[in-house]
PDB file of N, CA, C and O in Angstrom:
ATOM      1  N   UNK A   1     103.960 -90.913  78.402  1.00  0.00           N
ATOM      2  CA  UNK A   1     104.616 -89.693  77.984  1.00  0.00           C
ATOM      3  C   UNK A   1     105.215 -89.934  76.597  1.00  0.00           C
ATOM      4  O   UNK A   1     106.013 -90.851  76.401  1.00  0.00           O
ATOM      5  N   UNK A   2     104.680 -88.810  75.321  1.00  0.00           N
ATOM      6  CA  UNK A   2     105.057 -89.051  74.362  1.00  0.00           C
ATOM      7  C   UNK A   2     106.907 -88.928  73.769  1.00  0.00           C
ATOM      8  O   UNK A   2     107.445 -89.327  72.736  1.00  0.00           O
ATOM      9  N   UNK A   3     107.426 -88.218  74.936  1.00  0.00           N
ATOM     10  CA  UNK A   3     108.155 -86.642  74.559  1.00  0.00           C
ATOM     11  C   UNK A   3     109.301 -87.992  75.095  1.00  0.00           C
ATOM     12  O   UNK A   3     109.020 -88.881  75.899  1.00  0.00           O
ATOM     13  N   UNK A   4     110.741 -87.781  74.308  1.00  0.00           N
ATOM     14  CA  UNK A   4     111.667 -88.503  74.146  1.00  0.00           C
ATOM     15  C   UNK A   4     113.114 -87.798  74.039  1.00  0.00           C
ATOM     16  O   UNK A   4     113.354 -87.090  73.061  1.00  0.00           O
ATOM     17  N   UNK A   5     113.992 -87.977  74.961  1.00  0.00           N
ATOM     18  CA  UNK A   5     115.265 -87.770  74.804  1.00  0.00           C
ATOM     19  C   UNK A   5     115.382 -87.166  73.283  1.00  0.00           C
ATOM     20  O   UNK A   5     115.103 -88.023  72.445  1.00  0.00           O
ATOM     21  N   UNK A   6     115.620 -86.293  72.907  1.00  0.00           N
ATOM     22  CA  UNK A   6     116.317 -86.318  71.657  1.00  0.00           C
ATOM     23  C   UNK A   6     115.295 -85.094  70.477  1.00  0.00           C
ATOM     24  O   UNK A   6     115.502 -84.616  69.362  1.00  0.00           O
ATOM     25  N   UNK A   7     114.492 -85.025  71.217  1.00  0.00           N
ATOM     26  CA  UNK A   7     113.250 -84.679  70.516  1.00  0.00           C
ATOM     27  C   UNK A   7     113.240 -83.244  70.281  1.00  0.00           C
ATOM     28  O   UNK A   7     113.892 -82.686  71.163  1.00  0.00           O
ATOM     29  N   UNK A   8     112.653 -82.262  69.260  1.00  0.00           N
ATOM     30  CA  UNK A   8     112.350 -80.643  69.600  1.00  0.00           C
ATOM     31  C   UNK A   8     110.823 -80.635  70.084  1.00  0.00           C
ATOM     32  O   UNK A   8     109.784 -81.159  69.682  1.00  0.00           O
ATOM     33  N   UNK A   9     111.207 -79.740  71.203  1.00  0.00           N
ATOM     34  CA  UNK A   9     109.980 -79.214  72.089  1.00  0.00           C
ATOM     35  C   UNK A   9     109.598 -77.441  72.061  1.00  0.00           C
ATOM     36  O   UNK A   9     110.424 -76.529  72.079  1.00  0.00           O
ATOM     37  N   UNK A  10     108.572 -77.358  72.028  1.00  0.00           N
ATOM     38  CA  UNK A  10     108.038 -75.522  72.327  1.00  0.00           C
ATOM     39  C   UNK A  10     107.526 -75.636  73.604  1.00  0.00           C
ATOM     40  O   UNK A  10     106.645 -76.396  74.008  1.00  0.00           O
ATOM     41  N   UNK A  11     108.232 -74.721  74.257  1.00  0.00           N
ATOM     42  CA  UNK A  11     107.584 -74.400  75.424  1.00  0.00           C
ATOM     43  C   UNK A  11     106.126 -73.720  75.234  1.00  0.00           C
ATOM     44  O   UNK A  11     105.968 -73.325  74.079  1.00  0.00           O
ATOM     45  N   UNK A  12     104.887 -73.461  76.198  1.00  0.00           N
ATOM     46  CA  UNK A  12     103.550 -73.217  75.713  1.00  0.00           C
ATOM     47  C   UNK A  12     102.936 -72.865  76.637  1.00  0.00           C
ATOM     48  O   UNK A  12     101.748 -72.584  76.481  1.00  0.00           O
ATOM     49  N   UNK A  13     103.566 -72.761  77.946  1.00  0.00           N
ATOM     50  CA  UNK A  13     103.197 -71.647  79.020  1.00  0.00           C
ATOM     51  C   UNK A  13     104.462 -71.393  79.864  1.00  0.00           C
ATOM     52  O   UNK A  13     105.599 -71.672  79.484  1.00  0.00           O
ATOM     53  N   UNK A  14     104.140 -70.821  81.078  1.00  0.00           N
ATOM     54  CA  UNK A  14     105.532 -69.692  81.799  1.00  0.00           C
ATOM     55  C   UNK A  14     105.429 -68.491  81.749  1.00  0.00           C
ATOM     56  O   UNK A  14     104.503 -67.758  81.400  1.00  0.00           O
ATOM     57  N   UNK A  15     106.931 -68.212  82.302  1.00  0.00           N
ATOM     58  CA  UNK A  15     107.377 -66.586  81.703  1.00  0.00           C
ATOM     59  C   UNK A  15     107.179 -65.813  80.422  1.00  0.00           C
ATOM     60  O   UNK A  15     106.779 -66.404  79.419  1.00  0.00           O
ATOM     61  N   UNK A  16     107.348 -64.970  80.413  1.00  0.00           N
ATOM     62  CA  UNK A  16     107.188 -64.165  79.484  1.00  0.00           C
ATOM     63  C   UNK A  16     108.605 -64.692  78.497  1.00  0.00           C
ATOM     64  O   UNK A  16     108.653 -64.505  77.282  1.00  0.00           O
ATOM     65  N   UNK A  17     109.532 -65.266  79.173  1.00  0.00           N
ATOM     66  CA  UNK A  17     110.983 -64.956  78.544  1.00  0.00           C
ATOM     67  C   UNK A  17     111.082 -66.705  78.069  1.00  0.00           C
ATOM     68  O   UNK A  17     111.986 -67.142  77.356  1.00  0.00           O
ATOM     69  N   UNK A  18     110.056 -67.470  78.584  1.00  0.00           N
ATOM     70  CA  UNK A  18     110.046 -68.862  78.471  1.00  0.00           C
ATOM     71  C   UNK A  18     109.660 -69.369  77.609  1.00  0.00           C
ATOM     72  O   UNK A  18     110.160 -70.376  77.109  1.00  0.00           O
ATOM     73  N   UNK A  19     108.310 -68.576  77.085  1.00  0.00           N
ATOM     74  CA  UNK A  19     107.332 -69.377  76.575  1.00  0.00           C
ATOM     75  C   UNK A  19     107.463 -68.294  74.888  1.00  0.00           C
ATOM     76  O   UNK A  19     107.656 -67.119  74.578  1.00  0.00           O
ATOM     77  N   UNK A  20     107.139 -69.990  74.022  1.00  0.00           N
ATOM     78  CA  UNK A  20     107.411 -69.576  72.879  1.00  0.00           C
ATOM     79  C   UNK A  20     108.871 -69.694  72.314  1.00  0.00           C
ATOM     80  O   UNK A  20     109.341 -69.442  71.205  1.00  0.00           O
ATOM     81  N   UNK A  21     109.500 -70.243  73.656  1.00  0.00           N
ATOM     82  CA  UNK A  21     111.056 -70.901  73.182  1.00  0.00           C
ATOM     83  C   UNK A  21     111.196 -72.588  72.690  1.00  0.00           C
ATOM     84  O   UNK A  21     110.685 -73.591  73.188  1.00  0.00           O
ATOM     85  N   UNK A  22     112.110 -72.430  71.500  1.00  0.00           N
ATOM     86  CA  UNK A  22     112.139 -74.243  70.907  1.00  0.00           C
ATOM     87  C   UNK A  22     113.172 -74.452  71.348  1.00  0.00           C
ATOM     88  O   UNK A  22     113.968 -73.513  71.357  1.00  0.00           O
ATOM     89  N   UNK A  23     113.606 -75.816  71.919  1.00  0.00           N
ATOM     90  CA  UNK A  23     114.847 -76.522  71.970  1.00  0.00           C
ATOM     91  C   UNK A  23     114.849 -78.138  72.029  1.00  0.00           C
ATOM     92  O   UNK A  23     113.789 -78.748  72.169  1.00  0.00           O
ATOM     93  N   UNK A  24     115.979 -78.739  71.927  1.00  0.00           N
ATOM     94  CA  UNK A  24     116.103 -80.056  71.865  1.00  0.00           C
ATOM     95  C   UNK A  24     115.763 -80.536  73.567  1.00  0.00           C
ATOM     96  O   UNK A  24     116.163 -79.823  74.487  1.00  0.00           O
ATOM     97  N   UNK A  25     115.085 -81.653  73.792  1.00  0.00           N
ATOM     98  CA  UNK A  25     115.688 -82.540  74.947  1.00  0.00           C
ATOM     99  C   UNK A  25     116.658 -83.051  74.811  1.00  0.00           C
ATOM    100  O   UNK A  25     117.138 -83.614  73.827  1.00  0.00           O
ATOM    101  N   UNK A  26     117.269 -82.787  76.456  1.00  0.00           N
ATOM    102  CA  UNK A  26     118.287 -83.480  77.078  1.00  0.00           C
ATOM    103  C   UNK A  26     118.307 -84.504  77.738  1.00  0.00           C
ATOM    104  O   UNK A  26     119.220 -85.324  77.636  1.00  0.00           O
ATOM    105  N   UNK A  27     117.032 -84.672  78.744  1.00  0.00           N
ATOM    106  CA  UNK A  27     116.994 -85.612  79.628  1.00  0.00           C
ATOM    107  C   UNK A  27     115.160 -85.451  79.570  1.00  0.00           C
ATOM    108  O   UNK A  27     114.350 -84.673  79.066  1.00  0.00           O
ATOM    109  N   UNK A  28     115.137 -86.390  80.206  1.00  0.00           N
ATOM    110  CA  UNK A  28     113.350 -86.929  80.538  1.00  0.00           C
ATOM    111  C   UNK A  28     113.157 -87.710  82.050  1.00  0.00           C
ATOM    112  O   UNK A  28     113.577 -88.806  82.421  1.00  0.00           O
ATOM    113  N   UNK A  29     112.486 -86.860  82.636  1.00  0.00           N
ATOM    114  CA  UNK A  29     112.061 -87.507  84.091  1.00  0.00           C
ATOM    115  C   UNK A  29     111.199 -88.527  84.031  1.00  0.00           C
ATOM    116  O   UNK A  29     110.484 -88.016  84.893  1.00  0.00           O
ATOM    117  N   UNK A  30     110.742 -89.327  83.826  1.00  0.00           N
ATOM    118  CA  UNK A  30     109.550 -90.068  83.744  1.00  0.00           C
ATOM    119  C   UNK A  30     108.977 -90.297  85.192  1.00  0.00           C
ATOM    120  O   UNK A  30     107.841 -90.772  85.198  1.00  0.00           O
ATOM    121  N   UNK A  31     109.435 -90.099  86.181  1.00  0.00           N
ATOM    122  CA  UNK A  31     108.958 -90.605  87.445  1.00  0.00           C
ATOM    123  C   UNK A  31     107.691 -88.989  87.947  1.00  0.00           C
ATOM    124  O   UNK A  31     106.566 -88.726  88.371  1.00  0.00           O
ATOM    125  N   UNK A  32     109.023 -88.356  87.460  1.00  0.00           N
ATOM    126  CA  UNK A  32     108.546 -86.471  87.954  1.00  0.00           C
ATOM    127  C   UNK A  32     107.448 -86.367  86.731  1.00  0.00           C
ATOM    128  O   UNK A  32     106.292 -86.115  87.073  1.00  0.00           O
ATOM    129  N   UNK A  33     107.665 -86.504  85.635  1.00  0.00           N
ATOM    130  CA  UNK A  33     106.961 -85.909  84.403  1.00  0.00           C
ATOM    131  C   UNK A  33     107.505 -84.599  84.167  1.00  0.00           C
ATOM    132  O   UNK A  33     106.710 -83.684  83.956  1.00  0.00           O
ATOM    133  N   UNK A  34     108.932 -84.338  84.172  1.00  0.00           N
ATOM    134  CA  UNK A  34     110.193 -82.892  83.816  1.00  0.00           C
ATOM    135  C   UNK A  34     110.358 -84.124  82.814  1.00  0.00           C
ATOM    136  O   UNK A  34     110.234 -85.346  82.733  1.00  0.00           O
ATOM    137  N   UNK A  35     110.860 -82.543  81.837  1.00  0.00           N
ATOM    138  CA  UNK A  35     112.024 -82.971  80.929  1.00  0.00           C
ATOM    139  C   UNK A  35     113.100 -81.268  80.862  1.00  0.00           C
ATOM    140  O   UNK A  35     112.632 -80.161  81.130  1.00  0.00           O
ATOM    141  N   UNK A  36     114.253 -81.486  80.525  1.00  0.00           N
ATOM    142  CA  UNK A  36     115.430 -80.732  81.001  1.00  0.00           C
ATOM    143  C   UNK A  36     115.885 -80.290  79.305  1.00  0.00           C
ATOM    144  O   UNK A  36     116.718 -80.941  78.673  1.00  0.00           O
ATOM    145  N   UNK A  37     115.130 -79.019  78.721  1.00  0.00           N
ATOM    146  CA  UNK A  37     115.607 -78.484  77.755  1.00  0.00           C
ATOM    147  C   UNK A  37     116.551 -77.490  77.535  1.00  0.00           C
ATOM    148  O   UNK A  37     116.540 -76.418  78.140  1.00  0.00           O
ATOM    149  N   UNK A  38     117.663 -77.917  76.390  1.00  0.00           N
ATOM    150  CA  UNK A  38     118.625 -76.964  75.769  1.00  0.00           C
ATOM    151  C   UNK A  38     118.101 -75.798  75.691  1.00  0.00           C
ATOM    152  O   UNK A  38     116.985 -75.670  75.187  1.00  0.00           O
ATOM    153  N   UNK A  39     119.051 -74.344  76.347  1.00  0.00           N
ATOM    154  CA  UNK A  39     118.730 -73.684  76.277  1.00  0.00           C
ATOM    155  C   UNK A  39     117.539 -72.569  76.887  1.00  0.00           C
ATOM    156  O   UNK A  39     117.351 -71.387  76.601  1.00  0.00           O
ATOM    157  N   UNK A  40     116.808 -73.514  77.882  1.00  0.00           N
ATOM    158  CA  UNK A  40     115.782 -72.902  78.302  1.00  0.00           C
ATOM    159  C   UNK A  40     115.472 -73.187  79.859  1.00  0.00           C
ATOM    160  O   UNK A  40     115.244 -74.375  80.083  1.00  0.00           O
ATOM    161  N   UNK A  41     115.435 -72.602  80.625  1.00  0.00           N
ATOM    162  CA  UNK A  41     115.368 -72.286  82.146  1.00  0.00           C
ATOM    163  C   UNK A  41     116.533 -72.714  82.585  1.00  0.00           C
ATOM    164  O   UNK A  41     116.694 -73.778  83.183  1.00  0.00           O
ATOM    165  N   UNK A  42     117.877 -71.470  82.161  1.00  0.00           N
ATOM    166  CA  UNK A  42     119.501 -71.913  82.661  1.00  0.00           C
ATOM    167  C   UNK A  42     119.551 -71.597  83.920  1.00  0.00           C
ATOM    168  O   UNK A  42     118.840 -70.659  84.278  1.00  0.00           O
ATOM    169  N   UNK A  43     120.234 -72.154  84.729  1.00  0.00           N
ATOM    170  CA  UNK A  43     119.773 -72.277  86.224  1.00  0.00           C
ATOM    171  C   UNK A  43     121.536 -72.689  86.359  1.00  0.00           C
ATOM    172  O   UNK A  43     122.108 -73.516  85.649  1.00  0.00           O
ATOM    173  N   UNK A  44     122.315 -71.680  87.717  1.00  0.00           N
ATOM    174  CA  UNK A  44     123.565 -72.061  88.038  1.00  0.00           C
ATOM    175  C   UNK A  44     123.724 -72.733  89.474  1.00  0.00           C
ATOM    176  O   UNK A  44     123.137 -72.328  90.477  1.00  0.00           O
ATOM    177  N   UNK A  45     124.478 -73.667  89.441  1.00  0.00           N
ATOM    178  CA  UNK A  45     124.471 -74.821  90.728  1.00  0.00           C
ATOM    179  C   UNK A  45     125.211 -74.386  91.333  1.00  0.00           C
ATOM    180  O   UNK A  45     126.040 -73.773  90.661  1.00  0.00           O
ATOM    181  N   UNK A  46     125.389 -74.369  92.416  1.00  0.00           N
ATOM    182  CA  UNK A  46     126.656 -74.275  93.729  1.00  0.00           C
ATOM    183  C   UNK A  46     126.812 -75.475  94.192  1.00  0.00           C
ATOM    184  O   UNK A  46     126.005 -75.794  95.064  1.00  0.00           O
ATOM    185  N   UNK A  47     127.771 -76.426  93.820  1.00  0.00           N
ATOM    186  CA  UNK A  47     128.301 -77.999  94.327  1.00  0.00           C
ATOM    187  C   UNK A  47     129.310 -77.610  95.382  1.00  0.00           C
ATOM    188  O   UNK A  47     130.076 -76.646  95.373  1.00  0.00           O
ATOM    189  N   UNK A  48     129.169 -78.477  96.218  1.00  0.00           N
ATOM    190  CA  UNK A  48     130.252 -78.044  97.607  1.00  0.00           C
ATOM    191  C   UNK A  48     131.529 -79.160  96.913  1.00  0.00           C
ATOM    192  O   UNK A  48     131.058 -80.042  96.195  1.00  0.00           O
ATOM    193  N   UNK A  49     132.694 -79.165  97.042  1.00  0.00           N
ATOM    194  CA  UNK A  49     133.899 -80.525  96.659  1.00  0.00           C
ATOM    195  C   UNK A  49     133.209 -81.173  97.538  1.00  0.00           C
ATOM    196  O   UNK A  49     132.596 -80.962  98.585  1.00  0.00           O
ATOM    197  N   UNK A  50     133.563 -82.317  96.585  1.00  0.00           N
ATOM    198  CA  UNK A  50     133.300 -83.948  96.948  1.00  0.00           C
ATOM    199  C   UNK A  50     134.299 -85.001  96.526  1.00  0.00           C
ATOM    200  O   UNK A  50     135.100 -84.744  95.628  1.00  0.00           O
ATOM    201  N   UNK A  51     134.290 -85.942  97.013  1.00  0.00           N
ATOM    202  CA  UNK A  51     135.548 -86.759  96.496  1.00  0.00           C
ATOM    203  C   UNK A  51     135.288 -87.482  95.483  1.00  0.00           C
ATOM    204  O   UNK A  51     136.137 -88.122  94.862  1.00  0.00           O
ATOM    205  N   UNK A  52     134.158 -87.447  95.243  1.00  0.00           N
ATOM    206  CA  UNK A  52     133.430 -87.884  93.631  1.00  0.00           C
ATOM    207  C   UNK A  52     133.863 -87.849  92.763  1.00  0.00           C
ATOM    208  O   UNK A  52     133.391 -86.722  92.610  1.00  0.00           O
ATOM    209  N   UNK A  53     134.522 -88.038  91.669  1.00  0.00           N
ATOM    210  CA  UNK A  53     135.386 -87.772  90.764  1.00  0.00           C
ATOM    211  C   UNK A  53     134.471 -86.752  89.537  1.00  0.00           C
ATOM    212  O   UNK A  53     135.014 -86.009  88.719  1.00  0.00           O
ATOM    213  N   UNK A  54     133.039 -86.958  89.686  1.00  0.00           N
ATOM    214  CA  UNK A  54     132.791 -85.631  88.709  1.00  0.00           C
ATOM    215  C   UNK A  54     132.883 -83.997  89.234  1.00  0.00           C
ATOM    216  O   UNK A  54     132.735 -83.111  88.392  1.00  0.00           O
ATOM    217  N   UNK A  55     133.131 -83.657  90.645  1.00  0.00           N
ATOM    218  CA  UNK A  55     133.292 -82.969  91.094  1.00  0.00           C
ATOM    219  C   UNK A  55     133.833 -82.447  92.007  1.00  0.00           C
ATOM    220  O   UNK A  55     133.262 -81.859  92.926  1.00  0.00           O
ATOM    221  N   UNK A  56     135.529 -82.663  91.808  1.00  0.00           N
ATOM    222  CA  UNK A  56     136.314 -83.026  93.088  1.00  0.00           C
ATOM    223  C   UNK A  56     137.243 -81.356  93.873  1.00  0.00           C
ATOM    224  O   UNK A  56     138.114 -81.246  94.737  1.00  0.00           O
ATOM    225  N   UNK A  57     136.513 -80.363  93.052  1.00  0.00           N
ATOM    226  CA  UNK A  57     136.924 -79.360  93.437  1.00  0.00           C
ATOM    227  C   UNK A  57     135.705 -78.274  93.752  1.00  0.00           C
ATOM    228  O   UNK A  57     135.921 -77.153  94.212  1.00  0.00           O
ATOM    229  N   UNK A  58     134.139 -78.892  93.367  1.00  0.00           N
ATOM    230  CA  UNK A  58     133.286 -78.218  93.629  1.00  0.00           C
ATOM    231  C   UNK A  58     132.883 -77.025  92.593  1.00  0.00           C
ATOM    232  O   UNK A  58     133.167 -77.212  91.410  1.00  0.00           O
ATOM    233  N   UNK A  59     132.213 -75.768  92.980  1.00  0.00           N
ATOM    234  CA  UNK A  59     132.310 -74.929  92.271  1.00  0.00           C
ATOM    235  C   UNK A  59     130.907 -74.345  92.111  1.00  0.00           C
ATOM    236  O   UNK A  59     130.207 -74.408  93.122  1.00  0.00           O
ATOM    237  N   UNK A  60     130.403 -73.821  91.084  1.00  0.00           N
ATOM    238  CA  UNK A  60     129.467 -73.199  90.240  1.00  0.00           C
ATOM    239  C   UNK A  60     129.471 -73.654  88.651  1.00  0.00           C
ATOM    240  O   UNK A  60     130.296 -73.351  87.789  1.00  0.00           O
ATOM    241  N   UNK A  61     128.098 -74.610  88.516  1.00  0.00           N
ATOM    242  CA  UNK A  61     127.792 -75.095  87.169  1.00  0.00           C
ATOM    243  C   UNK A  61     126.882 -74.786  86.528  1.00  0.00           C
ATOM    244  O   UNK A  61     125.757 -74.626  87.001  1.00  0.00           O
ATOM    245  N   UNK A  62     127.209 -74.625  85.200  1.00  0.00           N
ATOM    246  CA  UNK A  62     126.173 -73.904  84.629  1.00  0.00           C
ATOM    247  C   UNK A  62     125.410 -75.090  83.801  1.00  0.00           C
ATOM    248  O   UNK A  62     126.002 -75.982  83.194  1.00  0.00           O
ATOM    249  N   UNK A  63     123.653 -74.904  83.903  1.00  0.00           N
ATOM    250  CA  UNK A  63     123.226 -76.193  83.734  1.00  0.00           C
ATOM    251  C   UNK A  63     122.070 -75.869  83.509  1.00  0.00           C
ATOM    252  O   UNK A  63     121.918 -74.722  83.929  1.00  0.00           O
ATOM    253  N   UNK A  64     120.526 -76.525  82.766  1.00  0.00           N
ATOM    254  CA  UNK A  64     119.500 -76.130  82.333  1.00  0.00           C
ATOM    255  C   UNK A  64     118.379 -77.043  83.434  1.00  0.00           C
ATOM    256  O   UNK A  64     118.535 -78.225  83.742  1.00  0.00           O
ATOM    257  N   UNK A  65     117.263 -76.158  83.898  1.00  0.00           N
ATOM    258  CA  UNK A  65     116.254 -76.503  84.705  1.00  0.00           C
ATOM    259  C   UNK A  65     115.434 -77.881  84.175  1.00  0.00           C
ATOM    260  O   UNK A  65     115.845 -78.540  83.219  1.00  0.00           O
ATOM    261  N   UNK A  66     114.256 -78.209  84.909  1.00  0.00           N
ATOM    262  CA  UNK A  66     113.705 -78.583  84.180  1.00  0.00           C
ATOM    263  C   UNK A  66     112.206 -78.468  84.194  1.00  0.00           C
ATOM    264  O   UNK A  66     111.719 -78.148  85.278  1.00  0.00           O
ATOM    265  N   UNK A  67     111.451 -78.654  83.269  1.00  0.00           N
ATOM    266  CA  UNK A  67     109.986 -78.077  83.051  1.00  0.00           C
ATOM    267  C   UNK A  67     109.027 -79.210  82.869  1.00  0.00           C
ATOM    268  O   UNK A  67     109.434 -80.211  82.281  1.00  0.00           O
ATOM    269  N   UNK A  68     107.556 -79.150  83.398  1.00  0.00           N
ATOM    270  CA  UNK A  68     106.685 -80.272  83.800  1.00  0.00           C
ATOM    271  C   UNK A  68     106.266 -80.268  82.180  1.00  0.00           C
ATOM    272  O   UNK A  68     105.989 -79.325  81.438  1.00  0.00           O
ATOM    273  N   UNK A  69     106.337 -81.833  81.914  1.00  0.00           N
ATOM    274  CA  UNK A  69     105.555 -82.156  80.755  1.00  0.00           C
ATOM    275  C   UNK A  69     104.540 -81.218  80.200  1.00  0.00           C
ATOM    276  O   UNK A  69     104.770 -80.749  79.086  1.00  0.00           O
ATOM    277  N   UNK A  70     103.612 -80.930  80.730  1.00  0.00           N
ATOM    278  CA  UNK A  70     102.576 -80.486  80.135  1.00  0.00           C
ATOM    279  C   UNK A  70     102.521 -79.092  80.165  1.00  0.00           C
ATOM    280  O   UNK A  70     101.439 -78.519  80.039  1.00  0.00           O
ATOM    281  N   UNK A  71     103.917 -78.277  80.371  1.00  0.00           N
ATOM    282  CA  UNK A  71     104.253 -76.973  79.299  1.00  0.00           C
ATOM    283  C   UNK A  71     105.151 -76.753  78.650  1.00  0.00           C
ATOM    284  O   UNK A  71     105.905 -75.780  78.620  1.00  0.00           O
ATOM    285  N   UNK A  72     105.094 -78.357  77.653  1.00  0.00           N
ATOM    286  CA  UNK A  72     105.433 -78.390  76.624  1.00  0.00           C
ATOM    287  C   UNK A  72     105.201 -78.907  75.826  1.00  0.00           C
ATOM    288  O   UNK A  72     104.817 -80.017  76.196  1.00  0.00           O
ATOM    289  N   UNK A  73     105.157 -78.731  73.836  1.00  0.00           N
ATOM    290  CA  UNK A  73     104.748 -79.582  72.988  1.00  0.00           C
ATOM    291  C   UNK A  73     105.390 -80.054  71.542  1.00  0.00           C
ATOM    292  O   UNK A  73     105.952 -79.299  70.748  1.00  0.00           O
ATOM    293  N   UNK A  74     105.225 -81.165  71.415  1.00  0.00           N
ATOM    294  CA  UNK A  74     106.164 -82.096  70.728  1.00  0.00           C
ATOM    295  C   UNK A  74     106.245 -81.009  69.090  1.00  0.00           C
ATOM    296  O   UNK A  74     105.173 -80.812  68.517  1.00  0.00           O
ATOM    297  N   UNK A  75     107.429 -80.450  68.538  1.00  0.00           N
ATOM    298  CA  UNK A  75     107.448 -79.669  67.440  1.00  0.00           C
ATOM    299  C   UNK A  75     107.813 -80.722  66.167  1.00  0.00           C
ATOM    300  O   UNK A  75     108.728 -81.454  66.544  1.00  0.00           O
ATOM    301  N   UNK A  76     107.476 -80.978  65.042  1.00  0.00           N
ATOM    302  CA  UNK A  76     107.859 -81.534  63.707  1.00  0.00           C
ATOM    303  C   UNK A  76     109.068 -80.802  63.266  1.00  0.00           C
ATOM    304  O   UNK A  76     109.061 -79.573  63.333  1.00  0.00           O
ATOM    305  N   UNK A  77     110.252 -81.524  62.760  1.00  0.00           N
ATOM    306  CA  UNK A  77     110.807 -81.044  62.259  1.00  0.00           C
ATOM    307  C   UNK A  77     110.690 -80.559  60.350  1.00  0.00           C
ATOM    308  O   UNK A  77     111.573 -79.876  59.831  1.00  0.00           O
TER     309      UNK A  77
END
């Protein structure tokens, strides 16, 4: 997998509302072949409290999906 933390990506298939969107990576699955772009498939979590310290009251987070490698492609800056 060419595609790297840090990188700008175009989305290049999907939705109508998806595709044809640029953003930075955030994260990179390498096991899945996702990577988790800024800005594009925002998706809100429902965490139950946990005694976890990143989430010790629970809630609703707002947070970005993530999309299979190969509908997406590496952009030049």
């Amino acid at each position: 997998m060419k595609i790297k933390k840090g990188d700008t990506v175009q989305v290049i298939t999907g939705s109508k509302d998806r595709k044809g969107q640029i953003g930075k990576v955030l994260e990179v699955d390498r096991e899945r072949e996702r990577v988790k772009i800024e800005n594009v498939a925002p998706v809100k979590r429902h965490i139950k409290p946990q005694k976890s310290k990143k989430y010790p009251e629970g809630g609703i987070i707002n947070d970005f999906g993530t999309i299979h490698v190969s509908n997406v492609k590496l952009v030049k800056e």
